[in-house]
N, C-alpha and C positions, 0 to 999 in steps of 0.2 A: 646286852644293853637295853634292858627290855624292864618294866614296871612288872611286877606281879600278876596274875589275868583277873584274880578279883580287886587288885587297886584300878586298872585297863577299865574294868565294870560299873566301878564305882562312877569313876569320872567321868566316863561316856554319859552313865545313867543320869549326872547330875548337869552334865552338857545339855542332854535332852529333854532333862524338862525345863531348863531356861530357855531354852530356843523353842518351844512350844506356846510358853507362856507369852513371849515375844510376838510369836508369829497370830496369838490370838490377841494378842494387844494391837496390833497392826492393821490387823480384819475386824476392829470393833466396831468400827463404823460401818464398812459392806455389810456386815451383817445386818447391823439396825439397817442400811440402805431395804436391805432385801426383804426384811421383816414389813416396813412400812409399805414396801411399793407392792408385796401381796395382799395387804389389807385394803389397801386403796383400790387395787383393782376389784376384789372381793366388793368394796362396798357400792363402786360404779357401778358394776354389775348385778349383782340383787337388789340395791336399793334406785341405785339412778333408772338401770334399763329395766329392773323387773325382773329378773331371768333369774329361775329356779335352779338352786346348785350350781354356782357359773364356776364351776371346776378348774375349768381350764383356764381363767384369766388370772390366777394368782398362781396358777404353775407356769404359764407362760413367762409372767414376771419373775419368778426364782429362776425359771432355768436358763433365761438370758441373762439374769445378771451376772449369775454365774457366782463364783469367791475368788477371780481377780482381776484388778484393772491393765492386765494387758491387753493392746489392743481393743481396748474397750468398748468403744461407741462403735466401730465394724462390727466388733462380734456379736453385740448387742443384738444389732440390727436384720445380724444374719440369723440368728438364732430368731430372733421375733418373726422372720418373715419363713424360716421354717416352719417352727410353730404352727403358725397360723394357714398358710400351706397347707400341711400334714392333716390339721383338723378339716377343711376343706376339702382334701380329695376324699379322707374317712367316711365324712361324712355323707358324701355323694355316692360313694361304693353301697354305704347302708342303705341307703334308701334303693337304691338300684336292684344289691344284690343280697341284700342281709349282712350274716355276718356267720364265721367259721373258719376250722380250719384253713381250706384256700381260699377265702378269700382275703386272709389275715396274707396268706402270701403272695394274692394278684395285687393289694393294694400294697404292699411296700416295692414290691417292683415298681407300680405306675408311680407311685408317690418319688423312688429315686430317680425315676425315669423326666418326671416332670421336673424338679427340682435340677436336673444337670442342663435342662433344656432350656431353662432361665438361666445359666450360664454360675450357679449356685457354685458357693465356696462348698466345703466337705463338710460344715458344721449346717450349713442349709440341708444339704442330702439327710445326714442321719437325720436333725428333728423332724424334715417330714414325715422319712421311715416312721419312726418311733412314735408321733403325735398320731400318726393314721393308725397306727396297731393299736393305740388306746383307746382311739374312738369304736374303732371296729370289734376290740375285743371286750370293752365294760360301755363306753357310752351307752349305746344302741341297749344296753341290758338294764341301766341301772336308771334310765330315766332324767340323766347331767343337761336336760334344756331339747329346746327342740335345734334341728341341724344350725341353720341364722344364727341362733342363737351361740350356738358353741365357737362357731368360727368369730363373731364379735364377741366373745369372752377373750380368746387367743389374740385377737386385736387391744382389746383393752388393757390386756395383760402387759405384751408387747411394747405396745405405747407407755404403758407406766416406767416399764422397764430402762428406757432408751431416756423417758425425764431424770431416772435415779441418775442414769452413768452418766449423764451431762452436769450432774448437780454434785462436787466432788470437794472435799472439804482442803484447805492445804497443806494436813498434816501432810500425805504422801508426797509434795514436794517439798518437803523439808527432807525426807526421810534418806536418800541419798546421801546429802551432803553428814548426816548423823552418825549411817552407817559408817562412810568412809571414817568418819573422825572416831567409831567407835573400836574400828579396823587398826587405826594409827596411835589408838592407844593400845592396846596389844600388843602392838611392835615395843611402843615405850616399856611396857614391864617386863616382855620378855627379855629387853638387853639390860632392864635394870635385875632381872634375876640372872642373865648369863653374866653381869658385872659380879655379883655378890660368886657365881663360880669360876669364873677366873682370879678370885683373889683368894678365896678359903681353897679351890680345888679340890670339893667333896663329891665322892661318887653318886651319892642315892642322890643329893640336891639335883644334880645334872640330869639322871637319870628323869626324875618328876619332871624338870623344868623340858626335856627335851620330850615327851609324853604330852605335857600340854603343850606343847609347839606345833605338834602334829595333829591337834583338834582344831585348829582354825580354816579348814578349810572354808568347814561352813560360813565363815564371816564375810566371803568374797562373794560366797553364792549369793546367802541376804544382800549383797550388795548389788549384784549387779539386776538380783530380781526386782530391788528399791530401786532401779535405776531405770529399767523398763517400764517400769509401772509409772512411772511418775513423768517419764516420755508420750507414754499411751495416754494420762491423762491429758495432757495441752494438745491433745485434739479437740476435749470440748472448749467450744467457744467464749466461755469463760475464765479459761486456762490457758490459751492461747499465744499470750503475752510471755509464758513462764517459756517456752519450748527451748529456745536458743541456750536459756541456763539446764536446761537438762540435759542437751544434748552435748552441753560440757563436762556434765558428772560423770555421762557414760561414757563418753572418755577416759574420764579422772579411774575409773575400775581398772584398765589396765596397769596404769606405775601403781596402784595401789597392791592388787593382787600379788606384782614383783616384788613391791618391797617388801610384802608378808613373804612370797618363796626366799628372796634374801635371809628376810632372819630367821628363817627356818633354818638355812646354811647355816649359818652362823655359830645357831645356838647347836647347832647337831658338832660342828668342830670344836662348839668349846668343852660340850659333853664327853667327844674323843679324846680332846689331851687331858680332861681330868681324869679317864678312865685308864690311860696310857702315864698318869702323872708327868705328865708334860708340861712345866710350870707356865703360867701367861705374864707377858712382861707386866707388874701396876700400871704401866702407864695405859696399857690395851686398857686396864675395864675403865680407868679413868677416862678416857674417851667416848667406851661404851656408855657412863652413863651421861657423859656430855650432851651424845646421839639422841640417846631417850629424855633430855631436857629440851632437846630442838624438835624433839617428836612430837610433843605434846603441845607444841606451839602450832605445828602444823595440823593437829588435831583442830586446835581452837578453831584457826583457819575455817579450817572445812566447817566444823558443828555451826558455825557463827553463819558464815557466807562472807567474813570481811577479808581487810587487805592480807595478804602473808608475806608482808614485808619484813616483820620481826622475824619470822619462824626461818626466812630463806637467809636473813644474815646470819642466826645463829650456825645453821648447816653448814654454812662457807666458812664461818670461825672452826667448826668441828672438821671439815676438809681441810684446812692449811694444818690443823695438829693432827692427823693421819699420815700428812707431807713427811712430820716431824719425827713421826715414833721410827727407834730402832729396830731394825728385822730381825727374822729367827730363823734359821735353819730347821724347826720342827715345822713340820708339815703344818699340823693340826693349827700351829699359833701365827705361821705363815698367811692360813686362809681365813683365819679370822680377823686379820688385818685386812686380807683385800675384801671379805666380805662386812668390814664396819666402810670401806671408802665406798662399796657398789651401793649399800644402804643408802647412805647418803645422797649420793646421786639421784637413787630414785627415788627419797625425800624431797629431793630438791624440783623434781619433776611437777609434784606437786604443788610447790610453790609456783606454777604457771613455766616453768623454762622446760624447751624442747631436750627430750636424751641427750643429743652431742651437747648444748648448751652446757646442761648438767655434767656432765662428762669432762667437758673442757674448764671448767671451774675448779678442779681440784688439782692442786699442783701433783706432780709426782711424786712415787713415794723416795723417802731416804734410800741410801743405797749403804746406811751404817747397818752391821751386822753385832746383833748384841750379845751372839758365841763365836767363836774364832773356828769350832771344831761342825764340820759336816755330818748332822747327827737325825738321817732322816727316819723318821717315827712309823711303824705300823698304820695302816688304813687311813 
């Protein structure tokens, strides 16, 4: 039950460079962040203060900002005060004691040495290491300012840095609520593609449809990394206000994530009875695509931010005719019944109601059976 391994290739390959494409659409802005906050330190630094080759202030600034907003303005700060550290003890080691092999190795001892003694997170530790091995191994040689001077370049930098991550635009709070709704359409087509195989019951359709059902993992990760990030962001003080709504989205990753394992279930049993020609009652896909017309309301939902009032009565219309449909004695068409009622529910989750809430909304299922003969199916 398995695609081809060069169709497997194909699709992976074309998964990956949209999720690339994406993930640099995403990071357009840190980027330009990091771009400008190097130049800007670069210019305070030779042109404001004078200082010849200030090296280190516009690496200071890249390598605090880093390329993501988790955790942001902490690690900013720890990084910058690494940094700036590291150039510090470097450069007192050189004037002390030169520079070379050991001393390249007394100064990162004292440098992590110092850095735990300030009670330093582990991103403090390494940049001291790291900033004192560069001072001690090229500064000292190549002539990047005098000592003062390097250690206020790694300030300058620092400080640039910590203005970028405070200054943060709101796409990344939208981005959550987008993901999710980009999540929840997915779920929509795949049960409008397992609708079209429960009613043709073709093997190779199944076959594909359940192939790509199995590449979405990635949509939950993008989500919940959109949902960190945009947490980490309303720590700065100008984001601040947003926090309470994010820390509803990251919430919202959990019934989100289920409901994509749900229609994985789903679409893999509806895959089995076509494989097994196990007929599916019309009435299942007719539901099924009921589901995926309720799905995409709750898409809206999310992508919007507004009410999901529409989206949660359609769900509840879609649960009272799951109530309704006649059962099967086949396995395969059995659990594709109870996994369009689990769907639902954890649709409905979304719509703001708790599990049991969602749970307790859907009547029982029928207890008519629509073969007379006990005819249980393979796998």
């Amino acid at each position: 039950m398995e695609l081809p391994p060069l169709d497997l290739v194909r699709t992976r390959g074309r998964t990956s460079v949209a999720a690339r494409i994406r993930r640099l659409q995403s990071k357009a802005w840190h980027i330009g962040q990091c771009a400008v906050a190097a130049a800007l330190a670069w210019f305070v630094a030779a042109d404001v203060l004078g200082h010849h080759v200030p090296f280190f202030a516009p690496v200071a600034a890249v390598v605090a900002l880093g390329t993501s907003y988790g955790q942001r303005l902490r690690r900013v700060a720890e990084i910058a005060v690494g940094v700036a550290l590291g150039v510090f003890i470097g450069d007192m080691f050189v004037l002390a004691v030169g520079s070379g092999g050991w001393q390249i190795g007394l100064v990162v001892g004292f440098a992590m040495i110092a850095a735990m003694l300030l009670d330093g997170g582990q991103l403090i530790v390494t940049q001291s290491a790291v900033q004192a091995i560069i001072v001690v191994a090229l500064a000292s040689q190549t002539g990047t300012g005098q000592p003062i001077d390097r250690w206020i370049d790694a300030l300058v930098g620092g400080g640039f840095a910590l203005l970028a991550a405070a200054v943060v635009p709101g796409a990344p709070l939208r981005r959550p609520g987008e993901q999710a709704a980009v999540v929840v359409r997915k779920i929509a087509a795949l049960l409008r593609a397992a609708a079209d195989v429960m009613v043709h019951g073709e093997v190779e359709p199944a076959m594909a449809l359940l192939a790509d059902a199995r590449t979405t993992d990635r949509l939950v990760r993008e989500l919940r990394a959109f949902a960190d990030e945009a947490v980490a962001i309303t720590v700065s003080p100008l984001q601040h206000h947003h926090r309470d709504r994010m820390k509803q989205m990251v919430v919202l990753a959990e019934p989100v994530d289920k409901a994509l394992r749900t229609t994985r279930v789903l679409v893999r049993r509806t895959a089995v009875a076509a494989y097994h020609r196990a007929p599916v009652p019309p009435q299942y896909a007719e539901v099924c695509r009921e589901l995926a017309d309720a799905a995409d309301l709750v898409a809206q939902a999310l992508a919007g931010g507004g009410e999901s009032t529409a989206a949660r009565e359609a769900l509840l219309q879609v649960g009272h005719r799951t109530a309704a449909l006649g059962r099967s004695h086949a396995l395969s068409v059995e659990v594709v019944l109870a996994m369009l009622r689990g769907l639902t529910a954890d649709l409905l989750e979304l719509t703001g109601m708790s599990p049991l809430e969602a749970t307790d909304a859907l009547p029982l299922p029928s207890r008519v059976w629509l073969d007379t003969e006990d005819r249980p199916e393979p796998g």
